[in-house]
Backbone as CSV, one residue per row, in Angstrom:
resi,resn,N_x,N_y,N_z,CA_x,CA_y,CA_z,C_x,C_y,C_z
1,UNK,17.634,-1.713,43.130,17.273,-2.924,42.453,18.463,-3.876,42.467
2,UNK,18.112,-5.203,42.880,19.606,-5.733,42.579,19.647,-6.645,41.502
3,UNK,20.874,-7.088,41.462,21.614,-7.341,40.162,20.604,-8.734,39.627
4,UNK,20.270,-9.686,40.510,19.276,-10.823,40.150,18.544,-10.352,39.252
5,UNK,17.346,-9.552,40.117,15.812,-8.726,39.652,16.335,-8.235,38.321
6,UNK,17.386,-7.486,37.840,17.582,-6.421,36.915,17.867,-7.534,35.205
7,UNK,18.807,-8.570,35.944,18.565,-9.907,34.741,17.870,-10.286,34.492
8,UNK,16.907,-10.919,35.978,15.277,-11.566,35.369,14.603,-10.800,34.383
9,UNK,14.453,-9.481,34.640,13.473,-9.369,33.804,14.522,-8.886,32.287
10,UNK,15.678,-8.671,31.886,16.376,-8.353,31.064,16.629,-9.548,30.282
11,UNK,16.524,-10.596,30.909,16.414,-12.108,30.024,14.783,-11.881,29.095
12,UNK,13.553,-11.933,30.075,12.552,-11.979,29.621,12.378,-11.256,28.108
13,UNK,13.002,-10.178,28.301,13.125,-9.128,27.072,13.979,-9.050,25.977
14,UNK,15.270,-9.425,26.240,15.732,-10.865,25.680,14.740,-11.921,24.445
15,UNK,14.227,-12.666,25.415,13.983,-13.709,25.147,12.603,-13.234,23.891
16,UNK,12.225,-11.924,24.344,10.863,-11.533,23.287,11.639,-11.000,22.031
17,UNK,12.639,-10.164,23.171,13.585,-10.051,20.550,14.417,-10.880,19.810
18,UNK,14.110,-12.262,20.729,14.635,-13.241,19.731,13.602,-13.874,19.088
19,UNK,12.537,-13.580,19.716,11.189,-14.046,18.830,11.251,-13.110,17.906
20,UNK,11.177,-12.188,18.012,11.130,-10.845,17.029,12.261,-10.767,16.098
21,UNK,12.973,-11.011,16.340,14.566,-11.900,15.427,13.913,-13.323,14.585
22,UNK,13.020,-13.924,15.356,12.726,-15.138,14.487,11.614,-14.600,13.287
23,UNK,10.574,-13.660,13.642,9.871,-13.432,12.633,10.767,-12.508,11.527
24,UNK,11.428,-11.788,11.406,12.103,-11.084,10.817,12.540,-11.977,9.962
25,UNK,13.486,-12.976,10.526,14.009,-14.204,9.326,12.657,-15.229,8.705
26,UNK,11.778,-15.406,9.492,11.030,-15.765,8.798,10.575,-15.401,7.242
27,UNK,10.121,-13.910,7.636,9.153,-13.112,6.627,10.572,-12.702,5.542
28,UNK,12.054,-12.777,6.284,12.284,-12.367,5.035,12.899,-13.995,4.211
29,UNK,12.901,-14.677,4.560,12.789,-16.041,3.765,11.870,-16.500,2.231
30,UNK,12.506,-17.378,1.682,12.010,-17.090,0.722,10.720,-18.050,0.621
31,UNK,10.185,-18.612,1.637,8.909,-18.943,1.965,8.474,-18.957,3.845
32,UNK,7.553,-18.284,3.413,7.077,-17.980,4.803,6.360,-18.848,5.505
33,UNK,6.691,-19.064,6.783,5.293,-20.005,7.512,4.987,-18.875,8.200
34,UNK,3.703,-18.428,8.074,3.003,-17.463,8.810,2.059,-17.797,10.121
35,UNK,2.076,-19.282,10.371,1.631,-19.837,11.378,2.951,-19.448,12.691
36,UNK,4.075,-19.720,12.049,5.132,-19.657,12.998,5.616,-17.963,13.114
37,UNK,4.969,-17.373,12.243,5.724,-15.659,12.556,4.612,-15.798,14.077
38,UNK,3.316,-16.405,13.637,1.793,-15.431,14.474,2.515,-15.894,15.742
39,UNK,2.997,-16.923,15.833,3.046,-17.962,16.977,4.229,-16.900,17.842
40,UNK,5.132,-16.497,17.055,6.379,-15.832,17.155,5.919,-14.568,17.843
41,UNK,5.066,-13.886,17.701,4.440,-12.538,17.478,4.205,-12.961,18.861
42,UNK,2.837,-13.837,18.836,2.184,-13.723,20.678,3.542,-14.246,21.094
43,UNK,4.443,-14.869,21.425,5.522,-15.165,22.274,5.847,-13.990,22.976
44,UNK,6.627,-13.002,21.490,7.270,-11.845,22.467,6.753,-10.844,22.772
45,UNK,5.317,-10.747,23.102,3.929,-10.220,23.648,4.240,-10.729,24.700
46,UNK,4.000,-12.055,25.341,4.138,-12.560,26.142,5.089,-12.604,26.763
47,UNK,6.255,-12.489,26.351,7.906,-12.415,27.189,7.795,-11.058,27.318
48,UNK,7.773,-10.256,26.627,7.623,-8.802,27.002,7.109,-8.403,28.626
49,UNK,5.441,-8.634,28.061,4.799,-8.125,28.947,5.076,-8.688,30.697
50,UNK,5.667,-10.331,30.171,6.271,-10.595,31.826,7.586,-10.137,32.184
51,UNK,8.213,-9.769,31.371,9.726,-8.793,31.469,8.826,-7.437,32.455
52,UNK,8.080,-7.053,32.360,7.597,-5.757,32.660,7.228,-6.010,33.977
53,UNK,6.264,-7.261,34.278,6.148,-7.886,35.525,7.111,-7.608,36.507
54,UNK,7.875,-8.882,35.817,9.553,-9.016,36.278,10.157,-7.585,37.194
55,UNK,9.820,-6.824,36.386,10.520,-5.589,36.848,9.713,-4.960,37.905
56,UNK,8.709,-5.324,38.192,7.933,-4.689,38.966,7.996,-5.739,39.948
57,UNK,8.799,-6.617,40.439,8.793,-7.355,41.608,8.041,-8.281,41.346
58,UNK,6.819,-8.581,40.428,5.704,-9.450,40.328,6.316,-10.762,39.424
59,UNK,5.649,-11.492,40.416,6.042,-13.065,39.550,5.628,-13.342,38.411
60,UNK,5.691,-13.281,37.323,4.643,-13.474,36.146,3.823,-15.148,36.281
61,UNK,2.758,-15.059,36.048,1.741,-16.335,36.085,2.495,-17.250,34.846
62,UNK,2.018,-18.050,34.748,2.703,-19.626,33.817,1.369,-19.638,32.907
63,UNK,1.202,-18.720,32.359,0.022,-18.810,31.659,0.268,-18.353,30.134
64,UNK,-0.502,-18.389,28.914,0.173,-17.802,28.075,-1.082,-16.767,27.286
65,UNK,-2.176,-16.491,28.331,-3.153,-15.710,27.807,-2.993,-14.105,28.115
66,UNK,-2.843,-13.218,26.651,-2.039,-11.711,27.043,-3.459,-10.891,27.582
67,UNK,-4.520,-11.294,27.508,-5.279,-10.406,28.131,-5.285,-10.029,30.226
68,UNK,-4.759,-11.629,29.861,-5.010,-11.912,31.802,-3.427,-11.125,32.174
69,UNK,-2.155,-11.173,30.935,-1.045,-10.235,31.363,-1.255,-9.066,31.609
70,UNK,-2.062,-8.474,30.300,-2.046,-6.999,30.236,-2.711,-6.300,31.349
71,UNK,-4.085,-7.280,31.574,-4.615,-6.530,33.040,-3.820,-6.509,34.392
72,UNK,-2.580,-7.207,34.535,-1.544,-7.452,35.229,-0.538,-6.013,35.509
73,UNK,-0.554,-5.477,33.645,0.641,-4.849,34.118,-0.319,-3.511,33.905
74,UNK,-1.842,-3.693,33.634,-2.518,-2.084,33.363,-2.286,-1.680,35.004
75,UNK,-2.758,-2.899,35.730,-2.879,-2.595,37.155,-1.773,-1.600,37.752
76,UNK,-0.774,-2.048,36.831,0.481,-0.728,37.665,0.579,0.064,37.033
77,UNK,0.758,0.301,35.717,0.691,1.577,34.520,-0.201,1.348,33.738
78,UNK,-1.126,2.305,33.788,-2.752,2.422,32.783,-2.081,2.469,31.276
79,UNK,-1.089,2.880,31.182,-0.560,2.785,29.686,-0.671,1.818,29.256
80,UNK,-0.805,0.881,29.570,-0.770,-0.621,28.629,-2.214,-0.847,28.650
81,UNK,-3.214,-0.403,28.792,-4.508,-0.021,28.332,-4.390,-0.090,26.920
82,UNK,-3.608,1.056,26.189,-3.772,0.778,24.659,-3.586,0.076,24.214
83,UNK,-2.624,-1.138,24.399,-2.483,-2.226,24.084,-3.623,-3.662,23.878
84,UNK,-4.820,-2.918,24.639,-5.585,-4.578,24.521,-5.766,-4.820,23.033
85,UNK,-6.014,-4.294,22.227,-6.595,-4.410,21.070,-5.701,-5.164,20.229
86,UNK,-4.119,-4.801,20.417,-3.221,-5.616,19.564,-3.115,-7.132,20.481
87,UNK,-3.197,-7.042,21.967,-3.191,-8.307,22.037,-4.227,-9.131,22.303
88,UNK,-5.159,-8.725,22.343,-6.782,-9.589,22.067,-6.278,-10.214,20.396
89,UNK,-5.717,-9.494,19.504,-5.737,-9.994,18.086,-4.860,-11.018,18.320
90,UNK,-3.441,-11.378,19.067,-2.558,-12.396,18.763,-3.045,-13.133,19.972
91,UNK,-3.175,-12.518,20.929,-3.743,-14.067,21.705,-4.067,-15.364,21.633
92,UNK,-4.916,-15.813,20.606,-4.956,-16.998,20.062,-3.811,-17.414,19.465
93,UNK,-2.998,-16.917,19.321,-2.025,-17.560,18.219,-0.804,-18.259,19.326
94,UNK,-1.005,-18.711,20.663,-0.181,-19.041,21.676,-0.165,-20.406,21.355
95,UNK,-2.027,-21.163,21.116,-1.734,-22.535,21.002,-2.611,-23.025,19.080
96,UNK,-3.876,-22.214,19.040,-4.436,-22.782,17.818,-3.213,-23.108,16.935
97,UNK,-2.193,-21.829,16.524,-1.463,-22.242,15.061,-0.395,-23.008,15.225
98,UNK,-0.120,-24.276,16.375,0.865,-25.072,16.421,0.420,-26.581,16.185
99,UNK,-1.105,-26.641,15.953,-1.361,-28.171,16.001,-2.296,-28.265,14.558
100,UNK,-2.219,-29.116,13.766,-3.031,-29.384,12.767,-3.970,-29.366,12.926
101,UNK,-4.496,-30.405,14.020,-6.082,-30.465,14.495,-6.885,-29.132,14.635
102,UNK,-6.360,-27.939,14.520,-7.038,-26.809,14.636,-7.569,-26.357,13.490
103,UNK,-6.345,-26.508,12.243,-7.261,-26.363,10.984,-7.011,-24.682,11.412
104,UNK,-6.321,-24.192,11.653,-6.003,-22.777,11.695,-4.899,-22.402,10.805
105,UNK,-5.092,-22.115,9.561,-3.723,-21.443,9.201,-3.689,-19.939,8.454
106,UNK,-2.703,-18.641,9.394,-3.408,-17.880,9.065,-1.927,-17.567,7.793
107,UNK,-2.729,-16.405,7.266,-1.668,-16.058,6.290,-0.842,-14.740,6.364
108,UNK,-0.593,-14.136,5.191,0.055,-13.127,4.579,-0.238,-11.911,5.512
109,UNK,-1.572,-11.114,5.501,-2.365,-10.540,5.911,-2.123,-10.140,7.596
110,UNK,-2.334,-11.675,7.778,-2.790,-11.651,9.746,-1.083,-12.189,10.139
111,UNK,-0.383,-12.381,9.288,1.305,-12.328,9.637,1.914,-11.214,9.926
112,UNK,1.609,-10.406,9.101,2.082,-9.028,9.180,1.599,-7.721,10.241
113,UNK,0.260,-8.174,10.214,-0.677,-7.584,11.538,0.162,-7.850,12.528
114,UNK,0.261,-9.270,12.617,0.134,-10.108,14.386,1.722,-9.471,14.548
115,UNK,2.821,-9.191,13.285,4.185,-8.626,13.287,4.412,-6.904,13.724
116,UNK,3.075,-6.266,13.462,3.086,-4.845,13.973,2.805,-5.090,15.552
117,UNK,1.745,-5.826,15.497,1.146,-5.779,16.702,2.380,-6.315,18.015
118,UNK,3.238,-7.016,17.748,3.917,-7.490,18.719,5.059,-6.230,18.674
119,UNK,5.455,-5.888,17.423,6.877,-4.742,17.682,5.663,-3.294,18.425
120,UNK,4.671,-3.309,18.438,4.497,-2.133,19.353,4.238,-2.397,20.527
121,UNK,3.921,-3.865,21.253,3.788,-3.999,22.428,5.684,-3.845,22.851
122,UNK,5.944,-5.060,22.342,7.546,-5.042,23.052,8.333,-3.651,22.968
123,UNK,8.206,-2.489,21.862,8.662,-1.383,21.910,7.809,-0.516,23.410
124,UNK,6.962,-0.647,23.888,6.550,-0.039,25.195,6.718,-0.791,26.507
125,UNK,7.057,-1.725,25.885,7.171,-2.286,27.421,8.791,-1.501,27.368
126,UNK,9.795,-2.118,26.097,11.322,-1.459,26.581,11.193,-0.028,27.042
127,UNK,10.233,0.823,26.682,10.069,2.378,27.092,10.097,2.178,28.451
128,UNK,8.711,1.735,28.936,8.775,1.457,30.590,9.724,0.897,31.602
129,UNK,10.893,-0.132,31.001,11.581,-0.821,31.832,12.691,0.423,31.974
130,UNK,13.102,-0.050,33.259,14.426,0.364,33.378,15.349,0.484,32.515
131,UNK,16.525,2.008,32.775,17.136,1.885,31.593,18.270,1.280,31.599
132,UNK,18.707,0.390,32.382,19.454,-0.486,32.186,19.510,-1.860,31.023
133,UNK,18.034,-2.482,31.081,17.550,-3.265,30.223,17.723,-2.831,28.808
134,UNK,17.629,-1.818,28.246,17.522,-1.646,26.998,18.640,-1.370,26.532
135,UNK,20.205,-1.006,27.683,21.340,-1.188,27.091,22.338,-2.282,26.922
136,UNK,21.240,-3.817,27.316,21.802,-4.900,27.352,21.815,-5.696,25.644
């Protein structure tokens, strides 16, 4: 693997536990926007799962829908099969909870969900990557 490939996707993964760094300070703040954890949540779903790409030589798509990822990366490891269910739940939360006009605001409840649901995707994707990535 060379040294390029082994950053690309080590940024990507990166870039999903600083989302996961952002909900953390969020929720522990002493008021929460739970629009911005959910939003936070599908991100590093989404950086994750193209970190995993990444590593597999595959370009990740410019898209930000995790179902069309996950069938991406089931295609190479069926393990991320278990995963649809947590990310069918945050999926929406890429564009509804950033614009008023949606009239979407979720709370307490679906903050904390959409907060499990993303630390168990990004905890399997770091299982699968190389172990170089996870000592960065």
């Amino acid at each position: 693997m060379t040294q390029q490939h082994e950053s690309s996707y080590s940024v990507w993964l990166r870039k999903a536990e600083n989302d996961l760094l952002a909900i953390r300070n969020n929720i522990s703040a002493e008021t929460t926007p739970w629009d911005v954890v959910c939003f936070h949540a599908q991100q590093a779903v989404e950086k994750s799962l193209k970190a995993y790409l990444v590593s597999q030589s595959v370009s990740p798509p410019r898209i930000h829908d995790l179902l069309v990822l996950l069938a991406a990366c089931s295609a190479r490891d069926d393990r991320f099969s278990r995963l649809e269910t947590d990310c069918r739940k945050i999926s929406a939360y890429a564009v509804g909870v950033r614009y008023p006009d949606e009239l979407f605001e979720p709370g307490k409840d679906e903050g904390l969900s959409a907060t499990r649901a993303a630390n168990r995707v990004v905890e399997m994707v770091r299982e699968l990557l190389p172990q170089d990535s996870r000592e960065s």
